[in-house]
C-alpha positions, 0 to 999 in steps of 0.5 A, a space after each residue: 409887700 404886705 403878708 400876715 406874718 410881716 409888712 415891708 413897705 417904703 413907710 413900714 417894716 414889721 414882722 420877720 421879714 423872709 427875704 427869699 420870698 422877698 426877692 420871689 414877689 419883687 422879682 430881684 435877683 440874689 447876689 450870688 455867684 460870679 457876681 457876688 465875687 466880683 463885687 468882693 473883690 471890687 470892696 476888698 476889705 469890706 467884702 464881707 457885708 456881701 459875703 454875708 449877704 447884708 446886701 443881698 438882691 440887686 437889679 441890674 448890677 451885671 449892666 452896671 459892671 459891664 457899663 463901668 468896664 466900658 469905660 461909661 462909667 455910673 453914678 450912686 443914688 441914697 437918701 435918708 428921710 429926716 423924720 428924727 435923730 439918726 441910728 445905727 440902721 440908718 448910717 449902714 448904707 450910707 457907709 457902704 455907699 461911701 465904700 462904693 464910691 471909693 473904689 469906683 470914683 463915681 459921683 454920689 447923690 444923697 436925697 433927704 426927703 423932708 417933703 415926704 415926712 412932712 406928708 406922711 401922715 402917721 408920723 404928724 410931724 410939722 414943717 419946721 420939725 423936717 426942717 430941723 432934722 434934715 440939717 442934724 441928719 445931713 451933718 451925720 451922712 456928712 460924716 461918713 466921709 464922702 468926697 466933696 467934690 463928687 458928693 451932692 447932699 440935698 433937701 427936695 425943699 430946696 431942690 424941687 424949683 429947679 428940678 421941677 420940669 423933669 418931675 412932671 415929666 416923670 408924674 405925667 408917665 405914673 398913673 394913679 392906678 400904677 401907684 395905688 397897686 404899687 404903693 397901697 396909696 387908698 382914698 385917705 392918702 394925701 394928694 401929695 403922697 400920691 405925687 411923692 414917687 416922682 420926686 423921689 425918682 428924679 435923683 436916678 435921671 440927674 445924669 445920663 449914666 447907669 444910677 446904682 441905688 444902695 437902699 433897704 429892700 422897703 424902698 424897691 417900689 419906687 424903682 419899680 416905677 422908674 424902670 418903667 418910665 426912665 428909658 421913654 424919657 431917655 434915661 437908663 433903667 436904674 440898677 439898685 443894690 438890697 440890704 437887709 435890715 438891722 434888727 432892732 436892739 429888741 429882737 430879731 423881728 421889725 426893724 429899728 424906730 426913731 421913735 423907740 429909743 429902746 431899739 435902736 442906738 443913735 449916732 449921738 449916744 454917749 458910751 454910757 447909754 450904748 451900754 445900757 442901752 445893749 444891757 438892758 434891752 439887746 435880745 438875748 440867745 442865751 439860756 436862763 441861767 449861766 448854769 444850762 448856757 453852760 451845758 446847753 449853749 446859746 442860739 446866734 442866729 437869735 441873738 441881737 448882739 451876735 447878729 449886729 456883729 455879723 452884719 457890721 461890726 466885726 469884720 473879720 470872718 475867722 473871728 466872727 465864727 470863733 465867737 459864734 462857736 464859743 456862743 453856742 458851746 456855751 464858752 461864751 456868755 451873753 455877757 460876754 457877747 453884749 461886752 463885745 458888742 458895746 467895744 465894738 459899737 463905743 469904738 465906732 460913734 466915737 469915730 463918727 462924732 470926731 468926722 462929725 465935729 470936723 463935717 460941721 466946717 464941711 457941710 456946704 461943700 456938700 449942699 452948694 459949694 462943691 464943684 458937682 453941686 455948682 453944676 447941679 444947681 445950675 442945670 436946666 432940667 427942662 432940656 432932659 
């Protein structure tokens, strides 16, 4: 969607998003009500990411919990598009993928999409280059925690022989018209951009069960596509689940880029550049001076250091509405409130990089050697 106030495509995110209005134009629907509790009560202490409506918008999420309660079961589809070091916006949906497929037990299917970096023409980068960061990357979702034996993490490089059947299936049902509406796509993109959506949709056909995708609103129009094509091809519509995006270190507007390490905190930042990082450039609500925060207070609903703690690092609800009342009585200074935020953060990437040494001894269990992947790679696609 493109707006004169902010852009939200699969490949951009500028502006400040309105996400009401996002779900008006894609035609979701808000988790909210029944739904939204049930699926609280299904995350249990991780709850909160829903409470707070970090994941926001759903499609299809009711069938997807009548099919479970029918015993059909489902299966879990995310990606990651490997065009650089990894940081913390990108590692949220992963983790509560990981929380997904915890309390359901259902196979997951993560899709690093090294063809479409290396199409996208903006970003310049070179074969090799995808390469490279499709392996650092696929260490780091490695580390989340997934279970190896219902977890399959593949590159489209190497996947594309054998899923390559189904994909001209899917390409044969998109016409180019459908893709350049839904998609922007105009007489300079590339040919292989204009073929990328039906490689990015296979992963939600890999198996006959309801797919549920956990992503970014920014990569809804792919599964727009899919709802129109899977059912002619035997398949189900696919469900997805929204979040919003976290902001960048720099304010609440756009979101975070690989490509400007002031925004974003990466997952191999050491303690010292998390607090100076977050010192240095994390958007401050506070007042000019500790004299009128003092007397005026500070404005949460602005503030980076607060919004990050909202949306993940403090989980706790009595406790993240303590600090945002000593916030804006003025009790709390932004010095104290970025001091939390680098506590929280240090605490969470040391976690992560102690499961990323131990993932470096794993990571093919996720690629070719576990039990699901075995069965993937040995399925004839030709047959869907």
């Amino acid at each position: 969607m493109v707006d004169k106030k902010f852009v939200v495509t699969p490949w951009e995110v500028t502006g400040e998003v309105d996400y009401e209005r996002l779900i008006r134009d894609f035609g979701t629907q808000p988790i909210a009500g029944p739904l939204a509790k049930r699926l609280e009560e299904i995350l249990g202490d991780s709850a909160y990411i829903v409470r707070r409506q970090v994941f926001f918008s759903h499609r299809d999420l009711n069938l997807v919990f009548e099919d479970y309660n029918k015993g059909k079961g489902f299966f879990l589809y995310t990606g990651r598009g490997p065009s650089g070091p990894m940081h913390i916006g990108h590692i949220l949906s992963f983790y509560f993928t990981k929380w997904l497929q915890d309390k359901f037990h259902a196979n997951v299917y993560i899709q690093m999409t090294d063809d479409e970096k290396f199409l996208e023409e903006k970003r310049s980068l070179t074969y090799e280059e995808t390469q490279k960061w499709a392996q650092d990357n696929i260490l780091e979702v490695a580390a989340v925690g997934f279970d190896p034996d219902k977890t399959f993490i593949f590159q489209d490089t190497e996947l594309v022989g054998h899923a390559y059947p189904l994909i001209l299936k899917i390409a044969r049902r998109v016409n180019y018209s459908t893709a350049k509406s839904v998609f922007g796509f105009t007489g300079e993109t590339n040919i292989g951009m204009s073929f990328y959506p039906a490689i990015q949709i296979i992963p939600s056909l890999f198996e006959k069960k309801r797919c549920l995708i956990p992503s970014g609103i920014d990569q809804d129009p792919y599964w727009r596509i899919q709802r129109d094509i899977a059912e002619p091809l035997g398949y189900h519509k696919a469900a997805a689940i929204h979040s919003k995006f976290l902001p960048p270190l720099t304010g609440i507007q756009d979101k975070m880029s690989s490509s400007k390490p002031e925004t974003a905190i990466y997952l191999n930042d050491d303690d010292k550049t998390v607090r100076n990082k977050i010192y240095r450039h994390a958007f401050s609500g506070g007042q000019a001076s500790v004299e009128e925060h003092r007397k005026l207070g500070g404005n949460p609903d602005i503030d980076v250091p607060f919004q990050w703690l909202y949306m993940f690092f403090e989980p706790n609800d009595k406790r993240i509405e303590e600090i945002r009342s000593e916030y804006k009585s003025g009790q709390m200074l932004t010095g104290d409130l970025k001091d939390l935020l680098v506590e929280k953060v240090t605490k969470f990437l040391g976690e992560h990089r102690e499961r990323r040494e131990k993932a470096k001894a794993q990571v093919h269990l996720f690629k070719k050697d576990g039990a699901l992947a075995r069965e993937m790679w040995k399925r004839d696609f030709s047959k869907s």
